[in-house]
Every structure is written in structure tokens, then in C-alpha cells.
C-alpha positions in Angstrom: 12.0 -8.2 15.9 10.9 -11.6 14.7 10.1 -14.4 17.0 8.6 -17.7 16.6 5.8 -17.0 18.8 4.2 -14.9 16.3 5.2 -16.9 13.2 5.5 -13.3 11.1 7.4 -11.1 9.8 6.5 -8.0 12.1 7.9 -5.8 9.9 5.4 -6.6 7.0 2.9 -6.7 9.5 3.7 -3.0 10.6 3.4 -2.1 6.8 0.0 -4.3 6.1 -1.2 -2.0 9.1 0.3 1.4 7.6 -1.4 0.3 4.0 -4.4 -0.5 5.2 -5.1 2.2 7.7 -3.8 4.8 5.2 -6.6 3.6 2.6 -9.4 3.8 5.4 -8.2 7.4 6.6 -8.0 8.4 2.7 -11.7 7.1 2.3 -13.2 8.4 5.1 -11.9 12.2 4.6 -12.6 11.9 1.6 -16.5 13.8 1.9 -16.2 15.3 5.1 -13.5 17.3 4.8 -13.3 20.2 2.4 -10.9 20.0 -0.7 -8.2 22.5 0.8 -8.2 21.2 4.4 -4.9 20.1 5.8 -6.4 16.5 6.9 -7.7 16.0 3.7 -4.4 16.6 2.1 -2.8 14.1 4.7 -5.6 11.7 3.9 -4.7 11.6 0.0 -1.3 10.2 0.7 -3.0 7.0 2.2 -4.1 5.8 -1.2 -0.5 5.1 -1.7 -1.5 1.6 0.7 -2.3 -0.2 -2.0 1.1 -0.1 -3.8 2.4 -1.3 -0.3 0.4 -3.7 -0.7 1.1 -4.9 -3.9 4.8 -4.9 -3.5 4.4 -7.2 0.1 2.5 -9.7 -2.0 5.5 -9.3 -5.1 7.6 -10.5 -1.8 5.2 -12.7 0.2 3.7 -15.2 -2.8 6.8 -16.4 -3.8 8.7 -16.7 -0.4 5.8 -18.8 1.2 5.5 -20.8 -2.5 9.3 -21.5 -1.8 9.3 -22.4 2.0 6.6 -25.2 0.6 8.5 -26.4 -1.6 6.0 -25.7 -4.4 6.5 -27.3 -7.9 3.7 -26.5 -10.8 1.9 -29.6 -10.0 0.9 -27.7 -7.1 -0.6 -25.1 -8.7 -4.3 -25.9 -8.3 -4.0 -26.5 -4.8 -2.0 -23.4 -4.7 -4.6 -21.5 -6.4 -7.4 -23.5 -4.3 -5.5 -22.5 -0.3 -5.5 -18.6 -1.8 -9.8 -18.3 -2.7 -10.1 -20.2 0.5 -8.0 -18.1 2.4 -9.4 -14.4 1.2 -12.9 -15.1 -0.2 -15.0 -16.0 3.2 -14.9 -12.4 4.2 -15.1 -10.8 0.5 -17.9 -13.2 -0.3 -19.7 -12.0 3.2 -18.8 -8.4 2.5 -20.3 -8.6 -0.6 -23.6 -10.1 0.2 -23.5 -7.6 3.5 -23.3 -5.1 0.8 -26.7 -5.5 -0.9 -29.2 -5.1 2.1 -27.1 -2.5 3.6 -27.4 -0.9 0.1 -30.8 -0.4 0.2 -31.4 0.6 3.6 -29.0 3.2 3.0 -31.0 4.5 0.2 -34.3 4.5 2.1 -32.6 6.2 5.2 -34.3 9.3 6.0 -31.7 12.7 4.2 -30.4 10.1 1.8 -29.7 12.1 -1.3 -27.3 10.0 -3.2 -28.1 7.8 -6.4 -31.1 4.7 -6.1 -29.1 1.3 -5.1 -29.4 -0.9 -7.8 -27.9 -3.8 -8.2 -28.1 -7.2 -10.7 -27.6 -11.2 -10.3 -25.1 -10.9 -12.9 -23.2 -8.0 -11.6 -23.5 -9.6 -8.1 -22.5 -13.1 -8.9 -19.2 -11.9 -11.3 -17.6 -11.2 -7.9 -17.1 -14.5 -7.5 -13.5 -15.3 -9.3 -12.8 -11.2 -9.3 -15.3 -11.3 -13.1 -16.6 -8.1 -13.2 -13.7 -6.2 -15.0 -13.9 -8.8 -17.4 -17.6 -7.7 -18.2 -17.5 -4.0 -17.4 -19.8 -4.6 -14.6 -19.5 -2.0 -11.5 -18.2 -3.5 -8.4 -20.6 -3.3 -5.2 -17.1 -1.7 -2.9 -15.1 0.8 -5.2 -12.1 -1.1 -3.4 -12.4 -4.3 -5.0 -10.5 -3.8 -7.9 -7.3 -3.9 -6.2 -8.3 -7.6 -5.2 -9.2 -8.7 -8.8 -5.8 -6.8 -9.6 -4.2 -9.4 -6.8 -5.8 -13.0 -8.0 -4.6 -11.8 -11.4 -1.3 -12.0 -9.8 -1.8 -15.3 -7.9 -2.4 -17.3 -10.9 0.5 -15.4 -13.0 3.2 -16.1 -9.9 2.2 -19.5 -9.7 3.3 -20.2 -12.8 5.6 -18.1 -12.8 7.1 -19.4 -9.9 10.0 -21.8 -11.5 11.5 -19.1 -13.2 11.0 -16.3 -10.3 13.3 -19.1 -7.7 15.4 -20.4 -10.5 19.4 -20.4 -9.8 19.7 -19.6 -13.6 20.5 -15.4 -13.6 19.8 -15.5 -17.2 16.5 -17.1 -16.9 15.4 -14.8 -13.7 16.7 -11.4 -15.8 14.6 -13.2 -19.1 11.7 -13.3 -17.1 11.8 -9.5 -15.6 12.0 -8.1 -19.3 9.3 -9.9 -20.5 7.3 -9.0 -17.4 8.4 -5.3 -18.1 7.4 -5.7 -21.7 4.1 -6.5 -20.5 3.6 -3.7 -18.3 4.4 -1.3 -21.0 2.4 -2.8 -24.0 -0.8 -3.3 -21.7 -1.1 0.1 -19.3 -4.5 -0.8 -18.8 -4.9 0.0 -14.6 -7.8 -2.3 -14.1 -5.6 -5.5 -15.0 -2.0 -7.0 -13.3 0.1 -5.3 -16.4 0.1 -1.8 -15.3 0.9 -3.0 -12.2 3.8 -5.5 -13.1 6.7 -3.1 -11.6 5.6 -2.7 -8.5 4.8 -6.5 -8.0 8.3 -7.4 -9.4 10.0 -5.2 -6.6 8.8 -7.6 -4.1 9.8 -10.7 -6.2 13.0 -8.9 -6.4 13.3 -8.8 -2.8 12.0 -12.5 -3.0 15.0 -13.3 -4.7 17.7 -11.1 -2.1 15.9 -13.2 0.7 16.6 -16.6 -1.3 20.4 -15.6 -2.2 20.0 -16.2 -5.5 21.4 -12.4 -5.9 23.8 -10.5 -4.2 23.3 -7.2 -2.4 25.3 -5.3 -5.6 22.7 -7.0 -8.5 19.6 -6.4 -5.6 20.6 -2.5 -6.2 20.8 -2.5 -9.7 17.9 -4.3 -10.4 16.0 -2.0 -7.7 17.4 1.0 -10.0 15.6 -0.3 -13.2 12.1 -1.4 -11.4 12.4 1.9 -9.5 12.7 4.1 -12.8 10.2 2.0 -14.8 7.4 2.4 -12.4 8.3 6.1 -12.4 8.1 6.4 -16.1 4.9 4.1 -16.4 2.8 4.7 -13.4 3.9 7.7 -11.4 7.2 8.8 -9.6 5.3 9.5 -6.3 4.0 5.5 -6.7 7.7 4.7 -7.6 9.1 6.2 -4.9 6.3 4.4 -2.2 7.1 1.2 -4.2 10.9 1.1 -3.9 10.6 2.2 -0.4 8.3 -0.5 0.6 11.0 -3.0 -0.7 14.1 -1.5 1.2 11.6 -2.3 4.7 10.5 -5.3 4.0 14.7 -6.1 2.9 15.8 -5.1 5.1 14.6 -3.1 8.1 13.8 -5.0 11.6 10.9 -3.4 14.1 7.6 -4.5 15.8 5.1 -1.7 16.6 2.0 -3.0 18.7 -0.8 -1.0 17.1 0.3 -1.5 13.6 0.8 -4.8 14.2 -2.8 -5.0 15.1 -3.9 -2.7 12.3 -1.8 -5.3 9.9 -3.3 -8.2 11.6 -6.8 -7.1 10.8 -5.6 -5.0 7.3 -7.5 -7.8 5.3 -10.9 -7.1 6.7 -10.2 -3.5 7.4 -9.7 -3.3 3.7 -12.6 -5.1 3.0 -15.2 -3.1 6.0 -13.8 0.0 6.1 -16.3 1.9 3.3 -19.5 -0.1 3.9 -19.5 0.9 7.8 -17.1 4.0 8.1 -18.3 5.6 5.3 -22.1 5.4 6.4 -21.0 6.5 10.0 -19.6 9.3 9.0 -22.5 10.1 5.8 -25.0 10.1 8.7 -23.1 12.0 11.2 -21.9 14.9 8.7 -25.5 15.9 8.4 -25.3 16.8 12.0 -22.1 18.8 12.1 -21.9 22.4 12.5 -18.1 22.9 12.5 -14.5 21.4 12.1 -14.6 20.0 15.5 -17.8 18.0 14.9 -16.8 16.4 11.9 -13.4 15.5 13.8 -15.8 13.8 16.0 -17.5 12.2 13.2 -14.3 10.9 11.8 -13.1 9.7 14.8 -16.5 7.9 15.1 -16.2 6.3 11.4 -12.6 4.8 12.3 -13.5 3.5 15.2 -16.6 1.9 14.3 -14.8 0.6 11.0 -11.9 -1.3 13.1 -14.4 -2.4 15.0 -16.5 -4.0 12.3 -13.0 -5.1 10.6 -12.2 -6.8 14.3 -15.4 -8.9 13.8 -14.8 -10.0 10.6 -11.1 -10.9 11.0 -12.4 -13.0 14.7 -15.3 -14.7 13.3 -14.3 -15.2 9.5 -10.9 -14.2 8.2 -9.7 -16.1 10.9 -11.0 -19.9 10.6 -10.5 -19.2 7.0 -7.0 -18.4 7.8 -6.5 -22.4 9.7 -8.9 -23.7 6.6 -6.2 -22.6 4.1 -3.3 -23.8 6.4 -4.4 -27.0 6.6 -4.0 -27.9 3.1 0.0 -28.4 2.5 1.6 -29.3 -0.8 3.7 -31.7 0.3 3.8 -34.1 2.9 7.1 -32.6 4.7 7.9 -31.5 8.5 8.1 -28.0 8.5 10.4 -27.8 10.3 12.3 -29.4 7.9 15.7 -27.5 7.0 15.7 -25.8 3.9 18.2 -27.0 0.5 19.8 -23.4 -0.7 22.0 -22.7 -3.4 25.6 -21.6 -1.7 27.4 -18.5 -3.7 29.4 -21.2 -5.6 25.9 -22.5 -7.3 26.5 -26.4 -5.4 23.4 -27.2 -3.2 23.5 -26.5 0.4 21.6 -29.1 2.4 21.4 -30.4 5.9 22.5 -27.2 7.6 20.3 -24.8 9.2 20.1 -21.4 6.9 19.4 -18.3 8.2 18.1 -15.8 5.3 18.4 -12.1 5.4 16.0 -10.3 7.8 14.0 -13.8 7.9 12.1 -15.3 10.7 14.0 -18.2 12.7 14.4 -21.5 11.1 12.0 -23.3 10.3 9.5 -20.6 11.2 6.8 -20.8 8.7 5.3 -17.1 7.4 1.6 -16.9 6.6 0.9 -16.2 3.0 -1.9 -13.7 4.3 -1.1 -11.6 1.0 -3.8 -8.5 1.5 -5.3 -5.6 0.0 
């Protein structure tokens, strides 16, 4: 259920917190647990988070950019509200990183690799450079995030033709997406990932009527198949399923709408502090029951962490972000929609499918 009070779509909340506990659970069982157990097994599947992921920001991007009434002259701004939105906790986890890096590495038992790190490879995480340079980054996670800003500055500027009333314009735009995707399969940049980031711009567009449930289908079909054929049909399948929630299922569950409130810094916290939890409690476990223990231990103390960080960072950078509009509007403003007959539809109240109330504003907390 939606409600103004919470200003979200609950729904895409519960998902943020599925994705982003299924990536911590899939990290943290990753060592501990032998390559045959069950839990291990169970764990694997949570790597599938970060096509949820992807898909909520295909959708989230472009229905926020559209509820601002965003044009490209907006796109600096745009582009300006998302690195001050997500980078206070990155830039803190990264510069967390480097002392807990080497206090790791002097810890008594250690018996991984030296830490080593450089002022180039450390400062290319600012702007998401390192894949550009072939430098490692300090949290194996961060790729997805570079993956993400690719897609911010390729949405917003893709924007026009994404919300554009012209069907021949919107289905130009897909195939020359698509043809990206399958001349550039290169994982570490947006193209691979085109597919499953166009299955939530696909929903975009359902939510915006500028398609109708029949077209919504067919188009689903194609996406569906091509991220099959070009990723994986177990990531197709997670991709395509993601969409139908987010189009159209309606539920709020408390703890995952916690998990999804904090998914940004769990995202970000979860290895650093779970991870090392649970390295320096497996030296002391004897048996399956211990190292349950230990796991338990390592998700806990990571949502805790990733509490801390959401409270005292993500948070004010959250209201920072907010408080830079595009336009000078009300927002409570009604929206202008295209009716089915293509004439403007203005000065009514409109109600889109599965959306909040009107005039409810969603926060464009797009996460990995």
C-alpha cells in the first residue's frame, strides 16, 4: 500500500530491501561456508540483487525526471542532485576503506594478500574512473555503481525520447539502445547491461500511459528474450520479474521496508564490516553451528554499520539533494498527461497505474 506519509513506493522499497540483503547474504557465505552446503547455494541466488537493482533505477530515473518536469537544460543540475545524493557515503566508505585496510592486514592470523593501495587508484573513485583506467576498486562492489552513473548521464539525455508521446521515436530509441547492448558486451560498462535498464524505462512508460497494457507485453517479450540471449536467462528471468512488481504488484512489508530504506548503505557497508566479522570469527569455529553463529554475527553487525551510515550520512545527503528543484513549481502541482486520443490532459488530477497519491512526490533514491 502506498500512502502519503511515507512519500514511496513501498513496493520498490520491499525490492531495494530483497536486492540489497540478497547481495550481503551472497557475500558473507561466500568463505564460510563450504562449496556444496545448502546455505551457500541459497546465498548464490542473492547476487541476482543487483539486476533488481538495475531494473528499479530503468523505472525510478525517468519517473522522478518526469514528475520534475525535467527538460535537458536541467541536465547538469540533474546530474549535480544525483553525486550529491549517493557520493557522501561512497566517498566515506571509501576513505573508511584504506585504514581499515591495513589494520586488517596487520591483524594477528591475517593470511590474505599485503593492502596496497595508490593516490591514483584511490582518487579515480571519485566520478566512478577506475574502469576507465583499469585500476582495482578498494570494495569489489563498486562496479555496479560506476555501471549506474554511466546510466544517469545516458537517461538524462535520454530522457526526451524515453517520455516522448511519439511511439516511433520511443521504439527508435529501444533498438538503438539494443544495438548497443549487443555490439559492446563488455560487463564493466552500461551496454551489457542496456536490457535490463530498459525494462524499467519500459515500465516508466506503462506508468506514464504513453503505452497500453497490450504494447507493455510485447515489448516486455522482446527485452525479456534479449537479456536471455545476451546476458543470461536466469538474469532475464529476475529482470522481467522485477518489472511485473514494480508494474504492478501493491504490498508493504515492515522489515524489507527497512532493509530497502537502508539498501544504499547496506550495499555500500556490508563487505568492509560483515566480511571482517565473519574472517575473524571463522578462525574460531569448530563446526556448522559456530559459523551459523558467525554469520548471524556478520549480518547483524553489517546492518548495523549500514544503520549508521544511512542516520548520520545518507540521510542529510538525501534532504541536500532534495533541496535543489529544477523548476520553481508547487509540487503539488497536477500533472499535464497525454489522454489515449494524444490531446493534452491538464487541470485534472491523474491517477497513474500502481502510483503513489497525487501529487505525492517519490524519492529518486536509485541504489545499488
Amino acid at each position: 500500500m502506498e500512502t502519503a506519509k511515507t512519500n514511496r513506493f513501498q513496493v520498490i522499497d520491499a525490492l531495494r530491501g530483497t536486492a540489497s540483503f540478497g547481495v550481503c547474504f551472497a557475500h558473507l557465505t561466500y568463505h564460510i561456508f563450504g562449496p556444496h552446503s545448502l546455505i551457500k547455494l541459497i546465498g548464490g541466488w542473492g547476487t541476482y540483487g543487483v539486476q533488481i537493482f538495475f531494473v528499479i533505477s530503468g523505472f525510478i530515473i525517468p519517473y522522478t525526471l518526469w514528475k520534475a518536469s525535467y527538460r535537458l537544460r536541467n541536465y547538469g543540475t540533474f546530474i549535480l542532485k544525483r553525486l550529491i545524493r549517493l557520493d557522501p557515503p561512497y566517498l566515506l566508505v571509501v576513505v573508511f576503506l584504506i585504514p581499515l585496510g591495513y589494520l586488517s592486514a596487520h591483524a594477528p592470523g591475517y593470511n590474505g594478500p599485503p593492502f596496497h593501495v595508490t593516490v591514483p587508484q584511490v582518487l579515480l573513485h571519485v566520478g566512478y574512473l577506475n574502469v576507465f583506467f583499469g585500476n582495482n576498486w578498494l570494495n569489489g562492489v563498486f562496479w555496479t555503481l560506476a555501471i549506474e552513473f554511466q546510466y544517469y548521464l545516458l537517461v538524462g539525455i535520454m530522457f526526451p525520447l524515453i517520455s516522448t508521446n511519439s511511439f516511433g521515436k520511443r521504439a527508435l530509441m529501444f533498438v538503438f539502445l539494443a544495438l548497443l547492448a549487443i555490439a559492446i558486451p563488455i560487463h564493466t560498462f552500461i551496454f551489457q547491461w542496456l536490457f535490463i535498464f530498459m525494462l524499467g524505462m519500459l515500465v516508466f512508460q506503462y506508468f506514464a500511459a504513453l503505452i497500453s497494457l497490450s504494447v507493455f507485453f510485447v515489448w516486455l517479450g522482446f527485452l525479456g528474450t534479449a537479456a536471455g540471449l545476451t546476458l543470461s536467462p536466469s538474469i532475464a528471468i529476475v529482470a522481467v520479474m522485477t518489472a511485473l512488481t514494480i508494474a504492478f504488484a501493491k504490498f508493504s512489508n515492515a522489515p524489507l521496508n527497512f532493509l530497502g530504506k537502508i539498501s544504499y548503505s547496506l550495499y555500500l557497508i556490508h563487505e568492509p564490516v560483515g566480511r571482517r566479522v565473519i574472517n575473524l570469527g571463522e578462525r574460531f569455529a569448530t563446526n556448522s553451528g559456530e559459523k551459523y553463529v558467525i554469520l548471524l554475527a556478520g549480518l547483524a553487525s553489517a546492518m548495523g554499520a549500514a544503520w549508521l551510515l544511512y542516520w548520520f550520512v545518507e540521510r542529510p545527503a538525501q534532504r541536500w539533494s532534495s533541496a535543489i528543484t529544477f523548476n520553481k513549481r508547487k509540487p503539488e502541482a497536477a500533472l499535464s498527461l497525454p489522454d489515449k486520443s494524444g490531446t493534452e490532459a491538464t487541470g485534472a488530477t491523474v491517477v497513474l497505474p500502481g502510483s503513489p497519491a497525487p501529487g505525492l512526490e517519490v524519492q529518486s533514491n536509485s541504489r545499488l
